[in-house]
C-alpha positions in Angstrom: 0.0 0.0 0.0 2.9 2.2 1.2 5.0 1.8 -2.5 1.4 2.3 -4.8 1.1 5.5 -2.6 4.5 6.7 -4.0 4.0 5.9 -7.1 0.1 7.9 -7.8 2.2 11.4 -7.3 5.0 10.3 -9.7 2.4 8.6 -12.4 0.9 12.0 -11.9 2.9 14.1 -12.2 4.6 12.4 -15.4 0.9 12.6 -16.9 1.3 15.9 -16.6 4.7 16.8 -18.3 3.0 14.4 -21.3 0.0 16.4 -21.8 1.7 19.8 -20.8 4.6 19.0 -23.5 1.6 18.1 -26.2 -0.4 21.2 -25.2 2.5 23.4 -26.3 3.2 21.1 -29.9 1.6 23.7 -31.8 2.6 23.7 -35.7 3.7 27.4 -36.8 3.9 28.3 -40.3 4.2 32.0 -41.8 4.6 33.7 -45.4 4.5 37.5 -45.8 5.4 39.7 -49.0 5.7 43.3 -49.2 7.2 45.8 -51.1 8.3 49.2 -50.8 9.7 51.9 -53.3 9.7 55.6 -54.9 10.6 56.7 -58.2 13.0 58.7 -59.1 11.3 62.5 -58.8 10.4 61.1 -55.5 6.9 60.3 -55.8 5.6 56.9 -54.6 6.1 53.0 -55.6 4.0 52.8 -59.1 2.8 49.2 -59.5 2.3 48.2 -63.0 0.0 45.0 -64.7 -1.3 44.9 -68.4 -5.3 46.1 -69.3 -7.6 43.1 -68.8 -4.6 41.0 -66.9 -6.2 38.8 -63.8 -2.7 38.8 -62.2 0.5 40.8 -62.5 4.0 40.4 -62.6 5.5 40.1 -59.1 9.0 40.7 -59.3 10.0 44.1 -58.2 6.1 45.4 -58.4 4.8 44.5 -55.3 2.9 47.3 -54.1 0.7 45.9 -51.3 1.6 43.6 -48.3 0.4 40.2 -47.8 1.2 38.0 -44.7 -0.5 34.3 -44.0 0.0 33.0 -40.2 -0.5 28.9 -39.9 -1.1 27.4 -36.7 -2.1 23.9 -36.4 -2.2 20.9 -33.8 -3.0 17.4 -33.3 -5.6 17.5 -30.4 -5.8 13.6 -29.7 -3.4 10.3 -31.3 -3.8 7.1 -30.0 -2.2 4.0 -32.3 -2.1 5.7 -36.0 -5.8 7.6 -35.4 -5.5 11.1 -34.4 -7.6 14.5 -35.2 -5.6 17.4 -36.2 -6.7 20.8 -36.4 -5.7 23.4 -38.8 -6.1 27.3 -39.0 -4.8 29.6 -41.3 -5.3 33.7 -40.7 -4.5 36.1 -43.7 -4.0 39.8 -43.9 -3.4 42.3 -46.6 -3.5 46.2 -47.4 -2.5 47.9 -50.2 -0.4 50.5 -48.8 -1.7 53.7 -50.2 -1.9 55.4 -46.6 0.4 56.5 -43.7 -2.0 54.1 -41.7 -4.8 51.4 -42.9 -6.8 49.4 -40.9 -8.1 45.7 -42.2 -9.2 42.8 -40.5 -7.8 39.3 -41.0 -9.5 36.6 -42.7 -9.5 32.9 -42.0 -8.1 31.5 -45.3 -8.4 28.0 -43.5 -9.7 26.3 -40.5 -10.4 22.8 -40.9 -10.2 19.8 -38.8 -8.7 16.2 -40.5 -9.1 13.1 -38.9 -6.5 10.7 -40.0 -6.5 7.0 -40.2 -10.6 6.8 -38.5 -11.3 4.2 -40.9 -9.8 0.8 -40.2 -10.4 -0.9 -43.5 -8.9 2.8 -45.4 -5.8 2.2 -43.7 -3.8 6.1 -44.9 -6.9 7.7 -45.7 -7.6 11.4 -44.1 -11.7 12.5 -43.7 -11.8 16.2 -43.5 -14.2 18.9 -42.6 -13.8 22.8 -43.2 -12.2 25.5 -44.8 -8.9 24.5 -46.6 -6.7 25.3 -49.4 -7.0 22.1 -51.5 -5.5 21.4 -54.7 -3.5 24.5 -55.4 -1.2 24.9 -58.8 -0.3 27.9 -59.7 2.7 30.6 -61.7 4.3 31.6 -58.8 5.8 34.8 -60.9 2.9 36.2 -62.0 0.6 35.0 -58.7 -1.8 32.9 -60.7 -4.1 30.0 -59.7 -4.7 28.3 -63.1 -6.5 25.2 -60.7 -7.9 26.6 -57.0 -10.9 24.0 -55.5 -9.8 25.4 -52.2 -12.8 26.4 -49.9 -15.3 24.9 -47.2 -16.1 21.5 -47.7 -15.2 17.8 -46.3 -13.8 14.9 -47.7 -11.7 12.0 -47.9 -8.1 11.6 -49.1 -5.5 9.5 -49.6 -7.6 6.6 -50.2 -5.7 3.5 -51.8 -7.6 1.9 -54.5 -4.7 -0.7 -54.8 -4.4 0.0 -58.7 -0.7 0.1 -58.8 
């Protein structure tokens, strides 16, 4: 009785550094762009894309600022299962004050559930807002194929066809 009395505070207090340490596992991801200039009689940064043009040319003609802040974190595993949840706040201005207010936007917040299904061993079921299937030009910031939105689904499913 004596020794299972010594042990409860120690099982304890271990429990506790293993949930504390996982409490604090929080994913961080950022990307932020901005650009900043004058020409040469002094006036301000003049940012430039063709007539009709959905996107511009990004190199040196960034005139607004754009920043994306990712946190994420799995909130239960046991075995393979777990549940992770994702968020993804955006912000951007156009820079054509001394000062400009705008409020973020949640680009993403989604929660994926990976490996639920024993008999889709892999697979991911997902619910919320995500970026999803993303190609793009990088250099001229355009999304020839964007299905990113709110919705659920499930991924990574394998139809055993190799």
């Amino acid at each position: 009785m004596m020794i299972t009395l010594r042990k409860l505070p120690l099982a304890v207090a271990v429990a506790a550094g293993v949930m504390s340490a996982q409490a604090l596992a929080v994913d961080f991801h950022g990307y932020a762009r901005s650009g900043i200039g004058w020409t040469g009689s002094g006036g301000e940064q003049q940012c430039f894309k063709a007539t009709g043009a959905q996107s511009k040319y990004r190199l040196g003609n960034e005139c607004e600022t754009y920043a994306e802040l990712k946190l994420g974190q799995e909130l239960w595993k046991e075995g393979d299962k777990s549940f992770y949840f994702d968020t993804n706040v955006a912000y951007s201005v156009n820079q054509e004050d001394d000062w400009e207010s705008t409020s973020p936007a949640f680009r993403e917040a989604n929660i994926q559930g990976k490996n639920l299904i024993d008999w889709l061993p892999g697979s991911t079921l997902w619910a919320g807002k995500r970026f999803y299937q993303r190609h793009d030009v990088h250099m001229i910031d355009f999304y020839y194929w964007d299905i990113s939105g709110p919705g659920a689904g499930l991924e990574n499913v394998d139809l055993g066809l190799r």
